[in-house]
C-alpha positions, 0 to 999 in steps of 0.5 A: 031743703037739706044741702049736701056737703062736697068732701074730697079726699086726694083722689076723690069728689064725694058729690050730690046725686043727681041724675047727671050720675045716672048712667053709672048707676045704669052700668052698675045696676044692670050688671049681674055680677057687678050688683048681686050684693045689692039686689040686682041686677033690676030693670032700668026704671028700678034703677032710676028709683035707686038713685032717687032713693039715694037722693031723698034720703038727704031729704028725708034724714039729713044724711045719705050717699054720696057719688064717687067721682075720681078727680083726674077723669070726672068719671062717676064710679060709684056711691058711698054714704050713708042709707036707712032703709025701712025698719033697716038700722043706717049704714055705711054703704058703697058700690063701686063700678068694676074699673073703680075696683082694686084701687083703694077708692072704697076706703078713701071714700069711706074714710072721709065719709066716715069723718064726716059722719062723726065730725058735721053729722054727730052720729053717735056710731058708725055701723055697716052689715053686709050678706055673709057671703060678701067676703070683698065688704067684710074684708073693707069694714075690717080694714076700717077698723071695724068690728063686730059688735052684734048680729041680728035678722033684718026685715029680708029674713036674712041675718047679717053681723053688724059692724061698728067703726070707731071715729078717726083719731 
């Protein structure tokens, strides 16, 4: 069994999934507006799967996404890590609940995950692909020092740019 890291940053606790998360994966999921760059909105059993997806790809990899929990609430607001999808390349990833938004949680949790990545993961290279329409993602990768360093078809048919993000200095 794989054991998975806490991070923390000021404002944030980058935790395990687990079904205590469930119902933020709930309101996200099943919010049409909230989930349309992540394939959503989906039924809640598909979400379920979703989080338990989340969850073994620890299991499976050694790596996977974390839940954003904000420190002065408790409130889970949302995941970011890392996910390998089948015959997808790993990427970094996140969501974030709408109230979650606009308050730089995405790249606070980003950037630790990304440390972590490079420091206790020993990834070679830290890569995120997005739709081409997510101008909000593209806008977060380049703002992480991201830059595109290919593109390429995914197994959806859907062509996306990839991104790779160096380590921090």
């Amino acid at each position: 069994m794989t054991t998975i890291t806490t991070l923390e940053t000021e404002r944030l606790k980058l935790i395990a999934p687990t079904t205590d998360c469930l119902n933020a994966y709930l309101q996200f999921y099943t919010d049409a507006d909230a989930s349309k760059m992540y394939g959503g909105p989906i039924e809640p059993a598909q979400v379920l799967a979703r989080l338990k997806a989340d969850l073994g790809c620890w299991y499976l990899y050694g790596f996977g996404v974390w839940v954003v929990q904000e420190k002065a609430t408790g409130k889970y607001i949302g995941t970011c890590g890392f996910w390998r999808g089948y015959n997808w390349p790993t990427e970094l990833t996140w969501w974030l609940l709408p109230e979650g938004r606009g308050k730089g949680y995405a790249i606070e949790a980003s950037e630790a995950a990304i440390k972590h990545a490079y420091d206790e993961l020993n990834f070679e290279h830290v890569q995120t692909y997005m739709n081409d329409d997510n101008a909000p993602a593209r806008a977060l990768v380049e703002r992480l020092g991201g830059v595109k360093t290919d593109r390429m078809c995914f197994p959806d048919g859907l062509y996306r740019d990839i991104y790779t993000i160096n380590a921090p200095q």
